[in-house]
mmCIF file of the C-alpha atoms, coordinates in Angstrom:
data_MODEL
# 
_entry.id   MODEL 
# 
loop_
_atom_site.group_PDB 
_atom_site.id 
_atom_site.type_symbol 
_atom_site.label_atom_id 
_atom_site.label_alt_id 
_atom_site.label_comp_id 
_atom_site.label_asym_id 
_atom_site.label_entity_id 
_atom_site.label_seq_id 
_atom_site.pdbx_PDB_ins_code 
_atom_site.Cartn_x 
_atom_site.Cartn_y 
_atom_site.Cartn_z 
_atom_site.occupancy 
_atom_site.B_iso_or_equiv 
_atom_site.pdbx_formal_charge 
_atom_site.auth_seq_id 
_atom_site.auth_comp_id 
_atom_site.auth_asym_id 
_atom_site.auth_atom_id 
_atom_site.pdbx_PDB_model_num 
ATOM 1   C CA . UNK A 1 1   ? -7.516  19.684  10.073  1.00 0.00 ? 1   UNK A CA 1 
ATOM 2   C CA . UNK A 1 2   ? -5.167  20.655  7.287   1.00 0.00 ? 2   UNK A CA 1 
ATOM 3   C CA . UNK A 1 3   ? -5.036  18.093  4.379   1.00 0.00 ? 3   UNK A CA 1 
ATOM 4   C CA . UNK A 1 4   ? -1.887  16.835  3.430   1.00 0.00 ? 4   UNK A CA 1 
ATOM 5   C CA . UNK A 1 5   ? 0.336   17.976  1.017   1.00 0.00 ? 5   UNK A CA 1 
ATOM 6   C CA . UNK A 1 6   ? -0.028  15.080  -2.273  1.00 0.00 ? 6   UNK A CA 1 
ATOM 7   C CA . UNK A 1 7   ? 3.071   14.854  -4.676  1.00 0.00 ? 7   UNK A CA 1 
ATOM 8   C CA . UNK A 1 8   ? 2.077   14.071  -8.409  1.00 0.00 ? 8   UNK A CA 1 
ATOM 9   C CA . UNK A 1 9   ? 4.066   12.776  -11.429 1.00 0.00 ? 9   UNK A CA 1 
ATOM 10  C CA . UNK A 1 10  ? 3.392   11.015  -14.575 1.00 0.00 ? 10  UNK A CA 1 
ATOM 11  C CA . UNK A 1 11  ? 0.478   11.174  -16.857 1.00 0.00 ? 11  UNK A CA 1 
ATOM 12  C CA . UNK A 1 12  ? -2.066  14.086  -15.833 1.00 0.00 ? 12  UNK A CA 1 
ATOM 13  C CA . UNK A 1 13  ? -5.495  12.806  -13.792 1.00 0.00 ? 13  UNK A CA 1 
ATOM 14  C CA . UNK A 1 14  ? -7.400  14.399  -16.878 1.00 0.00 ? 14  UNK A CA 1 
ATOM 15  C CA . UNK A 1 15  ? -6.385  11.914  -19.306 1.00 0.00 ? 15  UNK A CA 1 
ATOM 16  C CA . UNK A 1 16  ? -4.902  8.921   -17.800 1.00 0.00 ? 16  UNK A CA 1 
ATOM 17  C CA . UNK A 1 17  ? -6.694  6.113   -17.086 1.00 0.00 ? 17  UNK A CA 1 
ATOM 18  C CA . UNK A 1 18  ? -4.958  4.314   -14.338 1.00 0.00 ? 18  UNK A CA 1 
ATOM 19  C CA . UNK A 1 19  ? -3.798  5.664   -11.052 1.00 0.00 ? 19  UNK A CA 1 
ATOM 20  C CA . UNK A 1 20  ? -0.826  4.752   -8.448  1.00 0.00 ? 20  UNK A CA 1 
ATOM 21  C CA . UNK A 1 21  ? -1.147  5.677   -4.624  1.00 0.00 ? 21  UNK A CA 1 
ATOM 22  C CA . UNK A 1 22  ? 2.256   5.733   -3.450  1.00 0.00 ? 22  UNK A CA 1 
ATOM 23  C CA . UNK A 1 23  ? 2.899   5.471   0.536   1.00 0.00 ? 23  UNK A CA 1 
ATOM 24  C CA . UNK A 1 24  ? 6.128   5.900   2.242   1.00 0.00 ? 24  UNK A CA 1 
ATOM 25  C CA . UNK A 1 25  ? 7.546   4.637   4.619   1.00 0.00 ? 25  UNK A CA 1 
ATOM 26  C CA . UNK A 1 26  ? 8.421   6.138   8.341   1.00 0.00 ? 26  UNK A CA 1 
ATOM 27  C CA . UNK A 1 27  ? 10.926  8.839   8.197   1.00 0.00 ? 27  UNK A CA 1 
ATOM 28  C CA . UNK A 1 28  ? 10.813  8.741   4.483   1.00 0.00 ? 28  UNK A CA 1 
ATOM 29  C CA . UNK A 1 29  ? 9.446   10.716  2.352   1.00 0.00 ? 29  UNK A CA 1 
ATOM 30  C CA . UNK A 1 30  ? 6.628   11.217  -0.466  1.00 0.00 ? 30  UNK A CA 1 
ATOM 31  C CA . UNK A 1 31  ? 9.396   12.528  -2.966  1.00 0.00 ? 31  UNK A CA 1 
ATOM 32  C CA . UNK A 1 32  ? 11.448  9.223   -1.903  1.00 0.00 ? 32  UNK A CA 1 
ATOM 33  C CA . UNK A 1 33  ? 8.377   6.880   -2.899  1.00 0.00 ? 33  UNK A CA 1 
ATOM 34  C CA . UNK A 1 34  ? 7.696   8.294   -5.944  1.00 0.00 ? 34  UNK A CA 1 
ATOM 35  C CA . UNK A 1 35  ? 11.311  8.038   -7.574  1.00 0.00 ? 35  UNK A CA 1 
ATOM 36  C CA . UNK A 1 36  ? 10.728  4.553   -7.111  1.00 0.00 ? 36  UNK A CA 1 
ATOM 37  C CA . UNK A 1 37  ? 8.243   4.484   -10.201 1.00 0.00 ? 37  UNK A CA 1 
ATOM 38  C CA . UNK A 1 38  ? 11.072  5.298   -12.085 1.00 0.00 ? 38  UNK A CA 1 
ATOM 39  C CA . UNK A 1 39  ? 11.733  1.375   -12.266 1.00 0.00 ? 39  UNK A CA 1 
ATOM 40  C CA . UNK A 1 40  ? 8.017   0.051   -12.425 1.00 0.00 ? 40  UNK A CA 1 
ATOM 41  C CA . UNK A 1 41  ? 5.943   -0.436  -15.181 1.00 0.00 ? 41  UNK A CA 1 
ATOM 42  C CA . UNK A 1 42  ? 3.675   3.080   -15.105 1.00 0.00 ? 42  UNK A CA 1 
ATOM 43  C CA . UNK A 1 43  ? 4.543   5.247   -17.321 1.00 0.00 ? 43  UNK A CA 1 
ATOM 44  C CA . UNK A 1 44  ? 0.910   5.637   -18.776 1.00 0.00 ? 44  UNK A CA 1 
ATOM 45  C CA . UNK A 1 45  ? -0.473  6.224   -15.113 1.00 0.00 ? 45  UNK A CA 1 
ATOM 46  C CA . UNK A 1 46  ? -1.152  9.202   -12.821 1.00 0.00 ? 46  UNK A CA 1 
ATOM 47  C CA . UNK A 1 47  ? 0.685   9.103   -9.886  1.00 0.00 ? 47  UNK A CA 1 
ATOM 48  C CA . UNK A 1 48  ? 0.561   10.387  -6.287  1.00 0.00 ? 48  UNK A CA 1 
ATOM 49  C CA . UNK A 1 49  ? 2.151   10.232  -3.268  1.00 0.00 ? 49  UNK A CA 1 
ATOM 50  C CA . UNK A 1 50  ? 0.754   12.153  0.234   1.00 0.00 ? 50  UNK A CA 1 
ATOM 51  C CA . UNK A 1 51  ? 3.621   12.995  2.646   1.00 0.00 ? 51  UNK A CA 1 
ATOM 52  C CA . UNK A 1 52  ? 2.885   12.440  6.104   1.00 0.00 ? 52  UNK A CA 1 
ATOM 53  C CA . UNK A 1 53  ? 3.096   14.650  9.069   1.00 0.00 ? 53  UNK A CA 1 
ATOM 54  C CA . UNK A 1 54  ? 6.615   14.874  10.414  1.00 0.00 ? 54  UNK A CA 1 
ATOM 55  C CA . UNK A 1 55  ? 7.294   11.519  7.999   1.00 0.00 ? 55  UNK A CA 1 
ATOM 56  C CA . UNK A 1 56  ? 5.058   9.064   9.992   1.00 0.00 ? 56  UNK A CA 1 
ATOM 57  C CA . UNK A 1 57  ? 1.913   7.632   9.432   1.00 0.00 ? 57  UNK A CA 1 
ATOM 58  C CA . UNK A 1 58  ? 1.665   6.925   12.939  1.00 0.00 ? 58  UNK A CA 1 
ATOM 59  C CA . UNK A 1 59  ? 3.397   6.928   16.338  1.00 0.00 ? 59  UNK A CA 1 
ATOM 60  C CA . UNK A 1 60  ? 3.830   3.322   17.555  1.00 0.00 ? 60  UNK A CA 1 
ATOM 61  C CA . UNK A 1 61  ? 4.767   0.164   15.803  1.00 0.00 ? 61  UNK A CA 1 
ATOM 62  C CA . UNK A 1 62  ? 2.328   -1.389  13.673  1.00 0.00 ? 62  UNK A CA 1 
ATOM 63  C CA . UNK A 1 63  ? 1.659   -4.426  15.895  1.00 0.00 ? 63  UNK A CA 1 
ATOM 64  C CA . UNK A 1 64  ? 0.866   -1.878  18.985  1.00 0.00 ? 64  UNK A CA 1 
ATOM 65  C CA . UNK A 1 65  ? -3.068  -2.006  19.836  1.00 0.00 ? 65  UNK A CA 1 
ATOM 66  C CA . UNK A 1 66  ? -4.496  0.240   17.941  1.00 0.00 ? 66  UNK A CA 1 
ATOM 67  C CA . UNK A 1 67  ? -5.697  2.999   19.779  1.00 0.00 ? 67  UNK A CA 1 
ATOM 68  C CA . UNK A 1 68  ? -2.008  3.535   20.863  1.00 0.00 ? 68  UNK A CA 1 
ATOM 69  C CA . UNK A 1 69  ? -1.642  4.318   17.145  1.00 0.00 ? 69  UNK A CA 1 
ATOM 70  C CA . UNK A 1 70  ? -4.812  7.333   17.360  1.00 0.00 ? 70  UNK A CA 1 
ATOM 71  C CA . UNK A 1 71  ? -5.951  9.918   15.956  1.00 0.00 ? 71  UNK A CA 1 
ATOM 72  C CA . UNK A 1 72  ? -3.218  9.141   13.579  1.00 0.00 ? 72  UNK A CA 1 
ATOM 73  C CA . UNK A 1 73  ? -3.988  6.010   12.431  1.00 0.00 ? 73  UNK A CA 1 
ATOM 74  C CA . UNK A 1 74  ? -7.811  6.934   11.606  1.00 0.00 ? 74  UNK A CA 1 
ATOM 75  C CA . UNK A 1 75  ? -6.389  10.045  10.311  1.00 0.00 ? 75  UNK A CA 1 
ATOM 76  C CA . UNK A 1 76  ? -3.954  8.337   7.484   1.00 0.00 ? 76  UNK A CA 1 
ATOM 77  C CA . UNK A 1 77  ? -6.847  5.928   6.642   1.00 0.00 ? 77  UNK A CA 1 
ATOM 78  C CA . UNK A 1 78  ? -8.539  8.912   5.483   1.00 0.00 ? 78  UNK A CA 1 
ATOM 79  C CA . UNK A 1 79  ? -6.069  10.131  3.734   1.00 0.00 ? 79  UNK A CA 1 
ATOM 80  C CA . UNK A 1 80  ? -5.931  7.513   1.436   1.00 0.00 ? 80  UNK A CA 1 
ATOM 81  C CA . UNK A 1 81  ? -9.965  7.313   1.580   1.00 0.00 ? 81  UNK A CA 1 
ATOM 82  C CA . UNK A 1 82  ? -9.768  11.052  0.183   1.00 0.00 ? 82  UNK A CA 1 
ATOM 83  C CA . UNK A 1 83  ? -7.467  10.069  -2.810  1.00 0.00 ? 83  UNK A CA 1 
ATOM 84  C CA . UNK A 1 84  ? -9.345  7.196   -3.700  1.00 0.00 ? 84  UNK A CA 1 
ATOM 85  C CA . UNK A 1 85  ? -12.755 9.664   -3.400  1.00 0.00 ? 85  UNK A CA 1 
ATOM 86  C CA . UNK A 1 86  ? -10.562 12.133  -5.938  1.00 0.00 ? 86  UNK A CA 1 
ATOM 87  C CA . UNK A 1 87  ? -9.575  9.580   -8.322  1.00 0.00 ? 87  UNK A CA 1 
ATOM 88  C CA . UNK A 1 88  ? -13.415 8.373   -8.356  1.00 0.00 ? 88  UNK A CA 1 
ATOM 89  C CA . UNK A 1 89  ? -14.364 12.424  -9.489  1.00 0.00 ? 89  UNK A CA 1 
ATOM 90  C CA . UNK A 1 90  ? -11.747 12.391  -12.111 1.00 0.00 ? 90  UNK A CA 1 
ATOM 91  C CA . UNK A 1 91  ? -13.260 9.372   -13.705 1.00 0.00 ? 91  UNK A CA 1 
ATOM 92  C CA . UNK A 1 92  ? -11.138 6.658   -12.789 1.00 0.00 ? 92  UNK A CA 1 
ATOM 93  C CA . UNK A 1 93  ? -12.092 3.282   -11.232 1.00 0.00 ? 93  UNK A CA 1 
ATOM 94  C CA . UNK A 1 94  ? -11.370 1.342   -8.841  1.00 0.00 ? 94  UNK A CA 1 
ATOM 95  C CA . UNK A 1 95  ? -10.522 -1.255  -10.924 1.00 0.00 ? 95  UNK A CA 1 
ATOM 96  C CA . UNK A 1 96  ? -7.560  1.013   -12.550 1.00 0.00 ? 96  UNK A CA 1 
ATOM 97  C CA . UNK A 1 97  ? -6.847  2.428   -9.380  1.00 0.00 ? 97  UNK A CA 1 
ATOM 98  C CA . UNK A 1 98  ? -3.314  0.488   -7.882  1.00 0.00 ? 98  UNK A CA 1 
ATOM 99  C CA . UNK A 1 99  ? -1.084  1.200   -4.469  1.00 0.00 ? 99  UNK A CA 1 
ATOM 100 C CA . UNK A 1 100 ? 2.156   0.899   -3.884  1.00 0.00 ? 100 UNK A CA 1 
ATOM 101 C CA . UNK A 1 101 ? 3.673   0.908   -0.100  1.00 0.00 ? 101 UNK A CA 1 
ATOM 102 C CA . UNK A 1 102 ? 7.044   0.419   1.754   1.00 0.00 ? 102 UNK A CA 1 
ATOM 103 C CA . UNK A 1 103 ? 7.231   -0.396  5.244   1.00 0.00 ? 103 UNK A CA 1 
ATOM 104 C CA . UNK A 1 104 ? 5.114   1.406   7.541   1.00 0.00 ? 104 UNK A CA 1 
ATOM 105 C CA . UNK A 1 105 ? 3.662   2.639   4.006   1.00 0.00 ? 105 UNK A CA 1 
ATOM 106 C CA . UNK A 1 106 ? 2.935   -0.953  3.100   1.00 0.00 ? 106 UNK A CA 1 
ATOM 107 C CA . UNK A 1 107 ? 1.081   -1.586  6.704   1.00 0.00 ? 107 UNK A CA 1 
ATOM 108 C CA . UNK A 1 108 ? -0.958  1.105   5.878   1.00 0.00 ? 108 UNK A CA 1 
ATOM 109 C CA . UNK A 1 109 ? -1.537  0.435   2.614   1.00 0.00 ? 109 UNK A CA 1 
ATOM 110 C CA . UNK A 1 110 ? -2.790  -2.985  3.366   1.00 0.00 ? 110 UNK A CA 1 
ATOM 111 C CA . UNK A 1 111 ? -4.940  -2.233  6.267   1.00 0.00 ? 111 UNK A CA 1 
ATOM 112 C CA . UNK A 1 112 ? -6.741  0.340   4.039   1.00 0.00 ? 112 UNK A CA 1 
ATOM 113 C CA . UNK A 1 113 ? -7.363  -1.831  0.810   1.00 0.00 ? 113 UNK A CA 1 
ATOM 114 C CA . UNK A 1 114 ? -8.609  -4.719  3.350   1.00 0.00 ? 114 UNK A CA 1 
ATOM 115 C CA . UNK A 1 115 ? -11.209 -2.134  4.982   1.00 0.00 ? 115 UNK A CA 1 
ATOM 116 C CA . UNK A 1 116 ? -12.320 -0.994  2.216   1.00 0.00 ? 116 UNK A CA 1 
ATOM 117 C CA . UNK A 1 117 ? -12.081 -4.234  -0.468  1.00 0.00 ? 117 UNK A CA 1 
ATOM 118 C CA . UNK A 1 118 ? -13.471 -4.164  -3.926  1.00 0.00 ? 118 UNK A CA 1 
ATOM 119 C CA . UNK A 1 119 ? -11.539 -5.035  -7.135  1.00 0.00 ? 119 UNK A CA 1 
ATOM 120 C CA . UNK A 1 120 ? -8.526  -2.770  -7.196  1.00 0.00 ? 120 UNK A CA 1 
ATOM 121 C CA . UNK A 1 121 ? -5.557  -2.694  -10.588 1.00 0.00 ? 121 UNK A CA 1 
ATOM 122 C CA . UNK A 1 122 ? -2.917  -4.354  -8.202  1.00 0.00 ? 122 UNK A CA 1 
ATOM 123 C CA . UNK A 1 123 ? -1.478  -3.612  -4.848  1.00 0.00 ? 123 UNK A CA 1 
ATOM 124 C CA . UNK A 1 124 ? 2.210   -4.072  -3.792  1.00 0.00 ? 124 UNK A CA 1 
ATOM 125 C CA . UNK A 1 125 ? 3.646   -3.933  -0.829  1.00 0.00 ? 125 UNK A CA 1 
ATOM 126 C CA . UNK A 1 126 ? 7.088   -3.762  0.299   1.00 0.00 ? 126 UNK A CA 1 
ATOM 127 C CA . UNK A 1 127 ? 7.863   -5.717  3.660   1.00 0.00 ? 127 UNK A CA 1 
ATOM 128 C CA . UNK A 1 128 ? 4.422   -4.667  5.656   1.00 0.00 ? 128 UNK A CA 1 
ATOM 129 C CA . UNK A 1 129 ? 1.544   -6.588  7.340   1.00 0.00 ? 129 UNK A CA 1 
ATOM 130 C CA . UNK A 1 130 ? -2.548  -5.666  8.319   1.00 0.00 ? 130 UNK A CA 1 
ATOM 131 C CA . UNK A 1 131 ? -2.334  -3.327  11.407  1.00 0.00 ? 131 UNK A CA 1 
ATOM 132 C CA . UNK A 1 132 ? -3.180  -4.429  15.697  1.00 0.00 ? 132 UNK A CA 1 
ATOM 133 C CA . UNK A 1 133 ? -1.336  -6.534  18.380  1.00 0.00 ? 133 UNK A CA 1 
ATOM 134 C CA . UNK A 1 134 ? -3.759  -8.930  16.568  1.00 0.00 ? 134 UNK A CA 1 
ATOM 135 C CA . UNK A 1 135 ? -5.598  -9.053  13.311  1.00 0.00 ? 135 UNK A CA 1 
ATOM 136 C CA . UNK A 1 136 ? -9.491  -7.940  13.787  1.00 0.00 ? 136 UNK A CA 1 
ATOM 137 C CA . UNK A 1 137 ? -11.117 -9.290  10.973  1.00 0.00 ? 137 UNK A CA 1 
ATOM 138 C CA . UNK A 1 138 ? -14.191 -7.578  11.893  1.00 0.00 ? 138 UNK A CA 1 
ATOM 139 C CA . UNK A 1 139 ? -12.317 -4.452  10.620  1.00 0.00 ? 139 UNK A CA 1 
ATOM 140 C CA . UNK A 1 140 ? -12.689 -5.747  6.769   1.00 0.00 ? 140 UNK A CA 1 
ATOM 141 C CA . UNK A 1 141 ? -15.194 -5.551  4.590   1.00 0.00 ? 141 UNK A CA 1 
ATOM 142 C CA . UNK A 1 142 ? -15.923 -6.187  0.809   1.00 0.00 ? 142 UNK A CA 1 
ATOM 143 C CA . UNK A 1 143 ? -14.092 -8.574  -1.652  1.00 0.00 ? 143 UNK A CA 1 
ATOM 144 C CA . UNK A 1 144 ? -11.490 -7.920  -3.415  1.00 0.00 ? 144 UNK A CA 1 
ATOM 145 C CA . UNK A 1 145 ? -12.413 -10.366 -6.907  1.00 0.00 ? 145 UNK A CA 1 
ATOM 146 C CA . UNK A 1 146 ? -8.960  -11.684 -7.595  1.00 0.00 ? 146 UNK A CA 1 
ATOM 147 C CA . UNK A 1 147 ? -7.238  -8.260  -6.999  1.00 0.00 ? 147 UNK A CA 1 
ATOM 148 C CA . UNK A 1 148 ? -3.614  -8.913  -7.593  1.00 0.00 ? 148 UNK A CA 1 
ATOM 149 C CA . UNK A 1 149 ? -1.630  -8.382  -4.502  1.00 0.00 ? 149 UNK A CA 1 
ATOM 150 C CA . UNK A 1 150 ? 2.331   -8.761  -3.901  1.00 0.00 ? 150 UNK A CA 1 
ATOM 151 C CA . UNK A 1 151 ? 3.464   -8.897  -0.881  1.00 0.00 ? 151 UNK A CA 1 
ATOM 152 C CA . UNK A 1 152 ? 7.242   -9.170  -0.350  1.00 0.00 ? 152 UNK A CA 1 
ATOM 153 C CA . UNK A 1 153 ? 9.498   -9.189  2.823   1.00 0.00 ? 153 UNK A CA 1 
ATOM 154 C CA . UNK A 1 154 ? 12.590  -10.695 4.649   1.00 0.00 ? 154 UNK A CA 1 
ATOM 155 C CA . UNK A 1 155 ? 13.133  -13.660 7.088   1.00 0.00 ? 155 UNK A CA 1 
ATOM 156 C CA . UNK A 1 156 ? 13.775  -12.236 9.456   1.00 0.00 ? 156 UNK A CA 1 
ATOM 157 C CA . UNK A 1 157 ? 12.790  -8.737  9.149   1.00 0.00 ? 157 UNK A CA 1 
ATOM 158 C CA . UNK A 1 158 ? 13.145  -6.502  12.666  1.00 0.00 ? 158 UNK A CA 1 
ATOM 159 C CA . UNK A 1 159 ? 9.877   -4.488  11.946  1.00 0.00 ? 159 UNK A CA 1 
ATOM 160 C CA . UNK A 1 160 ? 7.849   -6.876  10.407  1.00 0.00 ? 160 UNK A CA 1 
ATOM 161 C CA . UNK A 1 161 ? 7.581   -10.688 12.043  1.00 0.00 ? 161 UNK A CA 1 
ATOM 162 C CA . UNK A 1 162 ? 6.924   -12.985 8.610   1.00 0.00 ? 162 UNK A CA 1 
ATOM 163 C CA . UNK A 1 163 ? 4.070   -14.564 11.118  1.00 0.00 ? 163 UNK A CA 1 
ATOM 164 C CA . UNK A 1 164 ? 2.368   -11.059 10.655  1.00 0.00 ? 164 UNK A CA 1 
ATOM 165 C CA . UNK A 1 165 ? 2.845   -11.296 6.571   1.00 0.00 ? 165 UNK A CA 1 
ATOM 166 C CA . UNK A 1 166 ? 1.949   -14.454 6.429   1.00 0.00 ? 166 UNK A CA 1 
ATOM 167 C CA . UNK A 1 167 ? -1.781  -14.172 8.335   1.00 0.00 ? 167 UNK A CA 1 
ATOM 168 C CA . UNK A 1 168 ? -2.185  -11.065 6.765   1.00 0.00 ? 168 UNK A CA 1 
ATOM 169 C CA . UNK A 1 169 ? -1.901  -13.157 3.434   1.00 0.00 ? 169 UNK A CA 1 
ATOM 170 C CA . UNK A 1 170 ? -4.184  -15.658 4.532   1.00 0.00 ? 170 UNK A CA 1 
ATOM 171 C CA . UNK A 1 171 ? -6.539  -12.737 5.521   1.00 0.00 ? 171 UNK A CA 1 
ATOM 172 C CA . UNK A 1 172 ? -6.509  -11.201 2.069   1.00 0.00 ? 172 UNK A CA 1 
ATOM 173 C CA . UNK A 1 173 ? -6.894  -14.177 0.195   1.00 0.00 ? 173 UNK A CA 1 
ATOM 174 C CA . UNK A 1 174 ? -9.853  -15.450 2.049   1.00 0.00 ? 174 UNK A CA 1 
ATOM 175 C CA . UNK A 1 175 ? -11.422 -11.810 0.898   1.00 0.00 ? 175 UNK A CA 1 
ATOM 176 C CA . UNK A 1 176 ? -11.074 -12.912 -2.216  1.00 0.00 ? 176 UNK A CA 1 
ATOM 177 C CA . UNK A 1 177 ? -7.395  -11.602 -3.122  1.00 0.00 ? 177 UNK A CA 1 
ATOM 178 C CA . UNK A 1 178 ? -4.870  -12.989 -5.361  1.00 0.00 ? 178 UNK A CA 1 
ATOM 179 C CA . UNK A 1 179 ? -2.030  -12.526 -3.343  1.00 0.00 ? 179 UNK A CA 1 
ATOM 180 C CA . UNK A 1 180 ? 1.476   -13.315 -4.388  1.00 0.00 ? 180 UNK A CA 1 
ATOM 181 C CA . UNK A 1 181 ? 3.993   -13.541 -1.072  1.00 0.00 ? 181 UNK A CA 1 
ATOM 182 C CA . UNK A 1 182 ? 7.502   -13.712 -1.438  1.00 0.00 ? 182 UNK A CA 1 
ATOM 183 C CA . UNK A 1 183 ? 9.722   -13.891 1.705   1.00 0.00 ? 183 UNK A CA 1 
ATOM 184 C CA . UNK A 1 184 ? 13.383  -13.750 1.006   1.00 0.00 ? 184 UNK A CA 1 
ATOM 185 C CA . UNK A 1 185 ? 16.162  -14.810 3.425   1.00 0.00 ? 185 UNK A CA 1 
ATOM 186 C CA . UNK A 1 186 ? 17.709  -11.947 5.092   1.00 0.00 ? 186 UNK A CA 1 
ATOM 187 C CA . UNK A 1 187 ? 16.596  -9.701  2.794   1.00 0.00 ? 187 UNK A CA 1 
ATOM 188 C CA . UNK A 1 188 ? 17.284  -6.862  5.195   1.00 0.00 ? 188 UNK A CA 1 
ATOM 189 C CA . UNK A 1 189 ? 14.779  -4.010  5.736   1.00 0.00 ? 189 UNK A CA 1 
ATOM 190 C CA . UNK A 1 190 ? 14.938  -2.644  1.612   1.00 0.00 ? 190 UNK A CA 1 
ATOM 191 C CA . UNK A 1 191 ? 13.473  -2.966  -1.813  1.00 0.00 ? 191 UNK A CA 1 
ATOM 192 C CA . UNK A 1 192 ? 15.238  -5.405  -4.020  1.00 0.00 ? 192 UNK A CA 1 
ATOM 193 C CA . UNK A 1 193 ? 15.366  -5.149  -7.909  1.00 0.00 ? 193 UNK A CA 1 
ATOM 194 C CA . UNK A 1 194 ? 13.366  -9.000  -7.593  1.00 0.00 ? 194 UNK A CA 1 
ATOM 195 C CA . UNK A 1 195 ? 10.587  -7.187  -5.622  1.00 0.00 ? 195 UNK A CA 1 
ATOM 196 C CA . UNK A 1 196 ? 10.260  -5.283  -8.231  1.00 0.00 ? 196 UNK A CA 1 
ATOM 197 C CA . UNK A 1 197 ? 10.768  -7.162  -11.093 1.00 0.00 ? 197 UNK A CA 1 
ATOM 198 C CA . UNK A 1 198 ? 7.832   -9.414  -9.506  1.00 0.00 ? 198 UNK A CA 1 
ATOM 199 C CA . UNK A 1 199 ? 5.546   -6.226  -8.791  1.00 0.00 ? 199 UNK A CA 1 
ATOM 200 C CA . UNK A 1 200 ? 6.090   -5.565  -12.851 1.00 0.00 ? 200 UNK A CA 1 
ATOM 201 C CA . UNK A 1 201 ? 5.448   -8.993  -13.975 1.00 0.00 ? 201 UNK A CA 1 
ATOM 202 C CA . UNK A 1 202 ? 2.696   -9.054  -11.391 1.00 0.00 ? 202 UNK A CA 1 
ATOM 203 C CA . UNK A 1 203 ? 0.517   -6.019  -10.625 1.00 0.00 ? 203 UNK A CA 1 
ATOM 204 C CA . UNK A 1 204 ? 1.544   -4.053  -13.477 1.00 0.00 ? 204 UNK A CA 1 
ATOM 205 C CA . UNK A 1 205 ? 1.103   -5.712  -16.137 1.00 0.00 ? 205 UNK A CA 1 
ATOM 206 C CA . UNK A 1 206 ? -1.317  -2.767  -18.446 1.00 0.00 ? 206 UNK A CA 1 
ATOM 207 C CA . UNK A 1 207 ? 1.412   -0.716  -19.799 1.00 0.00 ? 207 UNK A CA 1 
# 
């Protein structure tokens, strides 16, 4: 299986010491995440966005069962599993180590930092929930030790129920997250300039 193609900016992996993940959203683009850090708080990080095949993650809706959502689910798991494993070989840890998602992005982005817990620099994520019809806790592992996470989306949002945001909240927190959620009134399916204000003041908060 061919790896996917990873768009980098900012500081080089050789001498920075904290790394962004940057996941887009379906039918976006890994060029169209990363502009985005031209408004957050990272200009002493590494960054890196993969671009998914045909600009989705995965086939189905997020709150599809699922195996409706394989191989490609597993298969995008891994491929933030693989950048994480990178990262580790240049030097940097986890605990420097911070993801950003939108959407679809910020679905996946969640459901990998839940199955795979430990204390991360920050996540954010941009209107997304943990992935299933249902939430299977006995997907997640670890503990995240007050990892900062901010979670923002609208009321109502048409791809994202809030009741999904909101368990998924609940969820992280009882791993040991701090999570921060925000749910805005008719927000519309975007990123505002208050979601990211808060991810600044929030998550990153180093430079």
């Amino acid at each position: 299986m061919s790896q996917p193609t990873v768009h980098t900016a900012g500081q080089p992996l050789a001498t920075a010491t904290n790394a962004l993940i940057l996941v887009h959203g379906r039918g976006g683009s890994a060029a169209d995440i990363l502009s985005l850090a031209n408004h957050l708080h990272v200009q002493d990080f590494a960054l890196l966005a993969p671009q998914a095949a045909q600009n989705t993650w995965y086939p189905n809706s997020f709150l599809a069962p699922p195996a409706q959502n394989e191989p490609s689910l597993s298969t995008a798991l891994a491929t933030l599993s693989g950048l994480v494993e990178s990262l580790e070989k240049q030097g940097i840890r986890h605990e420097n180590m911070y993801f950003l998602g939108f959407s679809q992005g910020a679905c996946l982005t969640l459901e990998f930092v839940a199955r795979n817990a430990t204390r991360y620099g920050g996540v954010v994520a941009f209107t997304g929930g943990l992935i299933g019809d249902r939430i299977y806790p006995e997907n997640y592992r670890g503990h995240f030790s007050e990892t900062p996470i901010f979670i923002g989306t609208s009321d109502p949002d048409f791809h994202v129920p809030v009741e999904r945001v909101r368990a998924s909240t609940t969820l992280l927190n009882g791993m040991g997250a701090h999570v921060t959620e925000k749910v805005y009134k008719n927000m519309g399916h975007t990123i505002t300039q208050e979601e990211i204000r808060l991810a600044n003041s929030l998550i990153f908060t180093k430079s």
